[in-house]
Every structure is written in C-alpha cells, then in structure tokens.
N, C-alpha and C positions, 0 to 999 in steps of 0.2 A: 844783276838779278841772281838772285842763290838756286842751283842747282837741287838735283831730290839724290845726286850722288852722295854727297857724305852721309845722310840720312842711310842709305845702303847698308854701311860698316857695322850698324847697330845689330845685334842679333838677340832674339828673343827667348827669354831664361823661364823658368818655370819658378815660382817665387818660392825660396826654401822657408822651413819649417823654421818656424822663432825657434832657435835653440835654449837651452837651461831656464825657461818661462817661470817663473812663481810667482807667488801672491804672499806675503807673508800680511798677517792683520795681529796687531799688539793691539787690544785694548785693556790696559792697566789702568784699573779705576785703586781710587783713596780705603784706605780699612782700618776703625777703628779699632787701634791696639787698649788706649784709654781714654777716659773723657776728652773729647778735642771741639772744637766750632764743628758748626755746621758745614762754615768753609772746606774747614778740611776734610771733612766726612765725606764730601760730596768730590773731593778732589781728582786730579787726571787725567790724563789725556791719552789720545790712541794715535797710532803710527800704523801707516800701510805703506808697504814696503814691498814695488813690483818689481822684478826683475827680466830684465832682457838682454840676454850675453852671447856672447859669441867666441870663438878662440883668440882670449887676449884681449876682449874688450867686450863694457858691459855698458847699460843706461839702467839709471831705477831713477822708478816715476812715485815720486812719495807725498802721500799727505799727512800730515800732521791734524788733529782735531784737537782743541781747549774744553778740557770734561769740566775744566776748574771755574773762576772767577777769571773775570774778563779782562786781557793784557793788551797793553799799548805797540809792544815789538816782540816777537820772540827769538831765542837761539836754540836749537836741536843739534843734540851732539851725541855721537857714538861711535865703539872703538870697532874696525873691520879685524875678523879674527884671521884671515888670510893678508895673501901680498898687494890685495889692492891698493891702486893709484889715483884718486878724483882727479882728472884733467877739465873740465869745468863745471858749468850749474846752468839752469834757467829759471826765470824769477825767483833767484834768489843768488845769496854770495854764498861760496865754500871754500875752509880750506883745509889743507892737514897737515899735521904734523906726526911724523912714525904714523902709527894706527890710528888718530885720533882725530876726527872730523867734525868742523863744526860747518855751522852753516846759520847763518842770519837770510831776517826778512828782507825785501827789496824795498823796502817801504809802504809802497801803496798796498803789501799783502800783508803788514803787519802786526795791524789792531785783529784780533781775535774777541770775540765776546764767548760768554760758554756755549758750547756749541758749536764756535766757531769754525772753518777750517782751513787751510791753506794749502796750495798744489803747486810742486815743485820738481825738480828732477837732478840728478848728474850724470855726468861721463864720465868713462873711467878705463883703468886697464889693469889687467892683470897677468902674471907669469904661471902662478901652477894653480892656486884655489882662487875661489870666489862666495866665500859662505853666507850669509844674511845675516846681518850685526843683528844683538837684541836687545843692546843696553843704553839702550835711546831714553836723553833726558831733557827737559824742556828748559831754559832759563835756569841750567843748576840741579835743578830738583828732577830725581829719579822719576819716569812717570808710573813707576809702582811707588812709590812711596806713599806715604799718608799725608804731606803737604801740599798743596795746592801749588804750581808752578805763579812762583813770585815777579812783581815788575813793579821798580817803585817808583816809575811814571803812571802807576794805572790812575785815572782819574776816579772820582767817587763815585761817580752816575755811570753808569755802563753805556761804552759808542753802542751804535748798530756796526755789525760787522762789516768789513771792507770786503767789497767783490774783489775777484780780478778786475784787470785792467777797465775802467768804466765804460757802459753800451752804448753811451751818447756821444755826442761829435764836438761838445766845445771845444772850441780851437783848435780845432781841423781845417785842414786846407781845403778837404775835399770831402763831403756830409750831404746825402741825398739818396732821397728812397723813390728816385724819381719821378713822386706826384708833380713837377714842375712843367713833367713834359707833353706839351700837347697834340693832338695828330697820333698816327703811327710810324713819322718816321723820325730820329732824335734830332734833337737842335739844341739851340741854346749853349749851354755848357757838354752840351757832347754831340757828337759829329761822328757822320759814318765813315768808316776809311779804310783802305784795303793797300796792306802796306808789302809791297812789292808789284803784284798783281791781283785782280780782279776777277773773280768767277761767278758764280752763281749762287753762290752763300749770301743768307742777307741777316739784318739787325731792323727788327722794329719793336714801338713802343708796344707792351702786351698789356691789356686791360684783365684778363683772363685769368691770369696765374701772376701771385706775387706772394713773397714773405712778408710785407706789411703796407696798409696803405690799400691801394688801387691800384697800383702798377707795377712794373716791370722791365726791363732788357730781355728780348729773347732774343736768341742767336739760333739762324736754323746754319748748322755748318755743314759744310759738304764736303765731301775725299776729293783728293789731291793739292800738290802742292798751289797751284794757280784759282784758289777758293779762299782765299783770304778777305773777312768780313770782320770789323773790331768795331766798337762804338768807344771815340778815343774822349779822352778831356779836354777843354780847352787851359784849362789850369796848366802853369809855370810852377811843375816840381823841383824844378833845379837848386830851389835856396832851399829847400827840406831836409834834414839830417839829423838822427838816422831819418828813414824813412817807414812808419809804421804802416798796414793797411790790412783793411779787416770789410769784408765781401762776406754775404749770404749767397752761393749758387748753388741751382738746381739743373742736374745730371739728365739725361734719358739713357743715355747708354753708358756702358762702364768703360774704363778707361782702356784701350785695346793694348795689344803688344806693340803695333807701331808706335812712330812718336807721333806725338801734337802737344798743343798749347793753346790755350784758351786766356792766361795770361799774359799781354806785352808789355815791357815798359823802356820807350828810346832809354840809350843807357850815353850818355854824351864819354865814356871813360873808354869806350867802344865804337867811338867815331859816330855817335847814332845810332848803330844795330842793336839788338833785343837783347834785355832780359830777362827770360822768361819763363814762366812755370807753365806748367801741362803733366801729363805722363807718358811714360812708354811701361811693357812690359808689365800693363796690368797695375803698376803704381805713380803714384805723385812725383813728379820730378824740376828741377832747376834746369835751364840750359840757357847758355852761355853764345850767343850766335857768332861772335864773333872768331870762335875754337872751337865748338860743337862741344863743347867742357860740358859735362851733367853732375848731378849732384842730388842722389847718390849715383857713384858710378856703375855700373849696366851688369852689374856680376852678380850671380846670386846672392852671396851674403850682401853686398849693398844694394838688392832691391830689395831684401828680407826687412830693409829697416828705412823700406817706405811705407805706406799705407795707400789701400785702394781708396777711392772716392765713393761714396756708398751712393746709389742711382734712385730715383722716384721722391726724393725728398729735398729737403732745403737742409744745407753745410755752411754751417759757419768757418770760412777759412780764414787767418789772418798771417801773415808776411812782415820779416823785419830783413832791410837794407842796412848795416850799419855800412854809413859812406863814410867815413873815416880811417876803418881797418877792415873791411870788405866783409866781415861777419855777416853770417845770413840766420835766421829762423823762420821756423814754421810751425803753425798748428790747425792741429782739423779740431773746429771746436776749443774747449780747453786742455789738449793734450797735445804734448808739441810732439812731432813727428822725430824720432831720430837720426833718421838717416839724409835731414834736411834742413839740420842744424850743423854749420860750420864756424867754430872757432880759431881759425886757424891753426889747429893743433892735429897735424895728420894721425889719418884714422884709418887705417888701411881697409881695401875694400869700400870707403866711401867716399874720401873727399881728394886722392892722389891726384885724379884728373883735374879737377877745379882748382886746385893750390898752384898749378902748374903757370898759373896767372895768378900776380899779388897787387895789379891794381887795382882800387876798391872802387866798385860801382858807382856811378851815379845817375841816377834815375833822372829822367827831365819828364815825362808824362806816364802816363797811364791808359792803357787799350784793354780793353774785355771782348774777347771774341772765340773765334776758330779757327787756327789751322793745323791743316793735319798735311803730314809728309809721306800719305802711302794712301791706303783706299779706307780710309774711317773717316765716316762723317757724326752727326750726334744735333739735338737737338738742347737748347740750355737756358737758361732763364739766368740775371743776375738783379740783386738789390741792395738793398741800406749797405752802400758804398760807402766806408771812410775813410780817407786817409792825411795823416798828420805827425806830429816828430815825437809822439807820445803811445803807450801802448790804450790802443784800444780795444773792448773787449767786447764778447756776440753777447 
C-alpha cells in the first residue's frame, strides 16, 4: 500500500508568466503584377506563427492556411535569423539544416483545399536570439509571391479538407459514449474499482449531464489518499502500440496545488503500478507511480508549460504512449500541451526527472476516476471514450 509520504516532497510553485509570448500572423495573398489566371490572382497562403520561450528553449505552435488552389501534401520552409535549433515536431516531420527548416505533412494533415488549414508545432533551443522567421514558403513557392503554391499530385476535383486526426472510433479498441450502460451503477465493459484502497468516492452511471448521447461517468471524488474510486475497462490493452486515447471530461473544480489523478493506466513496464495523468500545482501533469517521476517537472518554469484544466465545461483531452521508445503527448483539445510532450530529447526544467527512467511504458488497461493525495476532492463527468493505436481526434 503507497504511503501519502512521498506526495509530502512536492511543494507548491505559483505558475510563472509564459516568457517572450508572441503571435506573429503573415497573411501574404497573390498580386497581379500582369495579366495572370485567376489561379494565381487569387493565390496564397497565411502562416501564424506563436511563440512560447524560455532561457534556451522555445515551442511555436504554427498553422499554415492554403489561400491558393487545393494541394494533396504540403512542405513549409523558412530560414531562422538567429541560433535556433528545432529538436523536434508534432504532427508533422522537421528538419534543418544551418538556418534552414523544413517541415512536411504527417499525412493525414496533408490534403489542404483553399482555405484549408493545418496545425502543427516544434521544439527547440536556443543560445543568445530567438527572432520570428518571416520567409515562409509553401511547396517552393514564396507565400508572397503571385503563384499559387504548386502540387503535382493535386487531383482535378478538389478533396474536402482533412481534419485532424478523425472524431470517430473505427478501429479502436475501445469507442463508447456509454449509451450501453444500464442502471446507475457501471457494468459490462466497465467496472468500478478502487485500486489500492477504498473510501467514500463513488462512480455511477449519470443520466443528467453528458457531452453526447444520454449519458455519462461521474465521479464524485473525495480527499485523501484512501478515496480511490475509477470505472476501469475490461479491455486487454497490452497488444496496443503506441497507444492513442482521446476523452471528453468535465471538471467542477480547478485542478488544486496538491497532486491528484483522475487518469490511471496498470503500466505492466512498472510491475502493475500507474501511469498516470492528473495535476498538481494548478496544472496538467504525468506521473510515474513507480518513482513519483512527473512530467513536467514541479518547478516554475516546467509548470509554466503545462496548462490548467478549464472548470464548468466539457475538454477534449487526448494522450499518446509511444510503447516502443517511451515518448509521450498531450493535447487539450487541438493544441498539444508543451510541457507534456517528451521526445526524449532533454529539456531542462521539464522532462530531467522522467528521463531518469528509459523504460518505455506499457499500458495494459485504462481507469477514469479520482484520486487525490492531500485534502482535494472535485466532482467529474467523462465520455465518448476512445482509444486505439491511431491518432484520434475531439
């Protein structure tokens, strides 16, 4: 049985101010210089370009928009006027060479129609500047320019645009908005359980409040460490990899400075024990039960680059396990969280404590509930549960 000592050690930071924040927004449309198509006339695309840095290390969160005729993949490239280093991407590939960065689609964010847009990000680091490139060009072509960003796989009929990762469950291991379950207390594929010990927290079916459908999970959770209440799966995770999952819950309370978790998952790499999300400190966090490992680690700058949980409404969260090289993501909605993204590429201030251990997770089930390890309890709803070895999207 785990103690509420180590929980002790944690001490609670006041979350600093995002340092060097910007917004940079290019929109460079086509200009007739002389007679040209319409194509080109109407050519273009726009780049935003945000910025979140820190001393020695930055993330920008970038979308791309197609102002032009509609392409099948794209590649964005531009030169950084300072020392920056891209160490890696999410949904999408980067690379560089000197100043020069490109960066291609993942695929399923590819196809662009006009109008189109695609949302991406990188990490990065830097020594003395960190400036905002401005010479972003789509597929080649300048997006000032008067051409139209070229692809010559575009087909003749223009796709519909590719969402992110698709809202549906095909071939998911685990896809339910729990209209299945009858009564109010769960059954079937999910089962109540209270993993260490049992208190006074419970899990029933809620007819009341849901993000779609009829129903619901609510969890009424309650303080201290002996108030553990989850509604687990009966699903066999273990042949999953990576492991994607993608949850609608709804908060009452904001996430306090103590810790807790609301997400469990047996981690068989860890003899059993949890891996698990929750937060402390006011923000979203990872922790590691087998080391009390968090992610990001507990300091100001790496709570700075978590995000709080926003209360009274329904979040689309979604979670990636890569079980092969221990990589983790996260997004609230479609913006991945920084400070709860691990490539293994240390990042000082957020992932020293977590790398301290290199072997890679492996999830065997899945628990949505409560517990908290000091006097926070919170009241929670969860639904249209999916998870599967592909990205899934809210």
């Amino acid at each position: 049985m785990r103690t509420l000592v180590p929980r002790l050690r944690h001490r609670s930071w006041v979350l600093a101010v995002l340092a060097g924040f910007s917004v940079v927004g290019l929109l460079l449309a086509g200009f007739v210089a002389a007679p040209v198509s319409s194509a080109a006339a109407d050519s273009g695309c726009r780049v935003d370009y945000t910025v979140n840095q820190w001393s020695g290390g930055y993330t920008a969160a970038i979308k791309v928009t197609n102002l032009g005729p509609a392409v099948t993949s794209w590649r964005l490239t531009w030169t950084y006027g300072g020392d920056q280093q891209v160490t890696s991407a999410w949904n999408a590939t980067a690379s560089q060479s000197g100043k020069a960065v490109t960066v291609t689609d993942a695929g399923w964010n590819g196809a662009l129609a006009t109008g189109g847009s695609a949302d991406f990000g990188v990490q990065g680091t830097y020594q003395s500047a960190n400036p905002t490139p401005s010479d972003f060009a789509v597929n080649g072509v300048s997006c000032g320019g008067a051409t139209a960003p070229t692809d010559p796989g575009t087909p003749t009929t223009t796709p519909p645009t590719t969402p992110p990762p698709s809202s549906g469950c095909g071939g998911a291991v685990i896809c339910t908005g729990f209209e299945d379950q009858s009564g109010t207390t769960p059954s079937g594929a999910w089962q109540f359980t209270a993993p260490d010990c049992q208190g006074t927290g419970t899990v029933t079916v809620d007819t009341s409040v849901a993000h779609s459908g009829g129903k619901s999970i609510r969890v009424d959770g309650k303080a201290g460490y002996c108030n553990h209440a989850f509604v687990a799966t009966t699903a066999d995770l273990s042949s999953v990899g990576p492991v994607y999952i993608r949850m609608w819950v709804r908060h009452t309370t904001a996430l306090p400075a103590g810790h807790v978790a609301f997400v469990s998952m047996p981690d068989s790499s860890q003899g059993g024990k949890a891996l698990r999300i929750g937060g402390q400190n006011g923000a979203l966090q990872w922790n590691r039960e087998i080391d009390d490992a968090t992610l990001p680690a507990q300091s100001p700058t790496g709570v700075a680059q978590s995000a709080p949980l926003p209360t009274g409404s329904w979040q689309c969260l979604r979670f990636m396990v890569d079980t092969s090289n221990g990589h983790l993501d996260t997004w609230l909605g479609d913006q991945q969280v920084p400070g709860l993204h691990q490539d293994g590429v240390p990042t000082a201030d957020i992932d020293q404590q977590w790398l301290s251990r290199t072997t890679a997770p492996r999830p065997t089930g899945l628990r949505l509930g409560w517990e908290s390890y000091g006097g926070d309890d919170d009241t929670l709803w969860f639904d249209d549960v999916a998870v599967g070895s592909a990205p899934i999207g809210c």
